[in-house]
C-alpha positions, 0 to 999 in steps of 0.5 A: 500500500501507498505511504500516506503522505497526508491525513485530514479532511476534505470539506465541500460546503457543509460536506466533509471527507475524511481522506488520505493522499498519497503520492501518484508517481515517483521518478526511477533512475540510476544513481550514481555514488561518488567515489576517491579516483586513487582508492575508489572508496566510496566518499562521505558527507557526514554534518559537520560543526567548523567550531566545534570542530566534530560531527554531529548528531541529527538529534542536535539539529535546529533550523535557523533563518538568516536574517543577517551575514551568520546570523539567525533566529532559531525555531523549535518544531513544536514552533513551526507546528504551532503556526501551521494554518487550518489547511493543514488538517482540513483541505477546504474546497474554495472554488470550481474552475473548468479544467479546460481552462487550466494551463498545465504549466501551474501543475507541480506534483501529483497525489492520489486521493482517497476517501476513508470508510466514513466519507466513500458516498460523498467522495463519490458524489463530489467526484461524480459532479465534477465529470458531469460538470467538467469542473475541478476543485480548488482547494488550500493544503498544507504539509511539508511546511508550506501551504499548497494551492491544489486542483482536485480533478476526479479520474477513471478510478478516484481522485487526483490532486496536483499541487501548484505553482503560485503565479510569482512561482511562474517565470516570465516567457522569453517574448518571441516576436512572432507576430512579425512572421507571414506564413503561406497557405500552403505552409500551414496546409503541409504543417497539418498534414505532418500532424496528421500523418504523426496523430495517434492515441496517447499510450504512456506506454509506448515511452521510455527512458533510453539514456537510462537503458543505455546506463543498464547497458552500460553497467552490464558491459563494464561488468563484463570488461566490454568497451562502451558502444557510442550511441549514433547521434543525429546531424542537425543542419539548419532549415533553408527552405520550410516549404521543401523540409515540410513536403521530405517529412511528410513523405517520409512519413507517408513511405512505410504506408505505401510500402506496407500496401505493395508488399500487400500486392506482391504477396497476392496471387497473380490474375487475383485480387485480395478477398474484400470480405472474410464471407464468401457470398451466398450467390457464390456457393452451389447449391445441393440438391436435398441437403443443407450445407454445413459450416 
């Protein structure tokens, strides 16, 4: 089971739901230690005091805010925990907003949200008029010492939430001077072809990582005292003509189709065409006098 990284209730007007959240993905990769180049010894970085000249124990630990060059005011936990909002154990929903209105660029993290025994009927209707409506819920949630802006949009099997950025969080985009550029017809009209040509359902399964397969290959081959092979890397040149770079990819695209249909045509018997139908017409089939045929 999932580690509930936070426990309280989920309010929605006068409704209230006692749920838990846990978090809806986590990234894989390899890690790497660091190591001493002349003994390979694998390299420490225990909490160290410059005064007092020792290592310290966590249990020594406090957290200090520099308000000045080296110097702090210091807090305990039980001070943090006693200016924790009312976010911290009740998630109150503020407003519904259209998802379609949302621009992913404010999503953070991602958590599952489930109810506990007590709230599963109205977690059931909040999340059964949110697909209906095709709203999402904003609500305000603390943990980990800091209160999040979240969206709660209800999914195929339950509940998700996204922590988000605040808008100061959010860096301004680089201003692109587009508006200045003319674009022909018949370049949009090949750029949409190109799309369409590369339309398909999502499948996140379809994805993977290659660096860090090429990183397991890697190891595997070190291992057995093999040389690495150098992954070929593809030349960039710069586009020089849109309308000709537009008009190659999209017949490259188009080339495994053709392909596909003349292979088709080669393997078919010759002075015959393909079955159109798995069914052979009835018209087709003789008839037999006093019986019935069988399949």
């Amino acid at each position: 089971m999932a580690t509930t990284v936070w426990k309280g209730h989920l309010t929605f007007g006068l409704i209230s739901i006692p749920m838990r959240m846990s978090a809806a993905a986590r990234g894989e990769r390899i890690s790497f230690n660091q190591l001493h180049n002349v003994c390979h010894s694998r390299l420490k970085q225990p909490l160290f005091c410059p005064v007092c000249n020792r290592n310290v124990e966590r249990s020594e630990i406090v957290k200090g805010h520099e308000y000045e060059k080296d110097q702090y005011v210091l807090f305990s936990e039980e001070e943090l925990d006693k200016i924790e909002p009312s976010s911290a154990k009740v998630m109150e929903i503020l407003e519904f907003v259209k998802l379609d209105d949302m621009d992913p660029l404010y999503f953070d993290s991602s958590y599952y949200v489930a109810p506990e025994d007590a709230g599963v009927k109205a977690y059931k209707l909040l999340m059964s008029a949110m697909q209906e409506s095709g709203y999402g819920a904003i609500a305000k949630l603390t943990m980990h010492q800091r209160e999040h802006i979240v969206i709660l949009r209800p999914g195929s099997r339950g509940m998700t939430l996204h922590t988000m950025f605040y808008s100061n969080e959010i860096r301004a985009a680089e201003s692109i001077p587009t508006d200045k550029v003319e674009l022909k017809d018949q370049e949009k009209k090949l750029a949409n072809q190109l799309i369409e040509s590369l339309a398909a359902p999502f499948a996140p399964e379809k994805y993977r990582d290659e660096y860090q397969e090429n990183v397991r290959v890697m190891i595997a081959a070190k291992l057995k005292g093999q040389e690495v092979t150098a992954v070929a890397q593809p030349h960039m040149a710069p586009v020089i003509d849109l309308m000709e770079a537009l008009k190659k990819s999209l017949a490259e695209k188009q080339a495994p189709a053709a392909a596909a249909v003349s292979t088709l045509a080669a393997e078919a018997p010759v002075g015959k065409k393909p079955p159109a139908r798995a069914v052979q017409p009835i018209s087709a089939v003789p008839k037999r006098a006093g019986k019935k045929a069988t399949g």
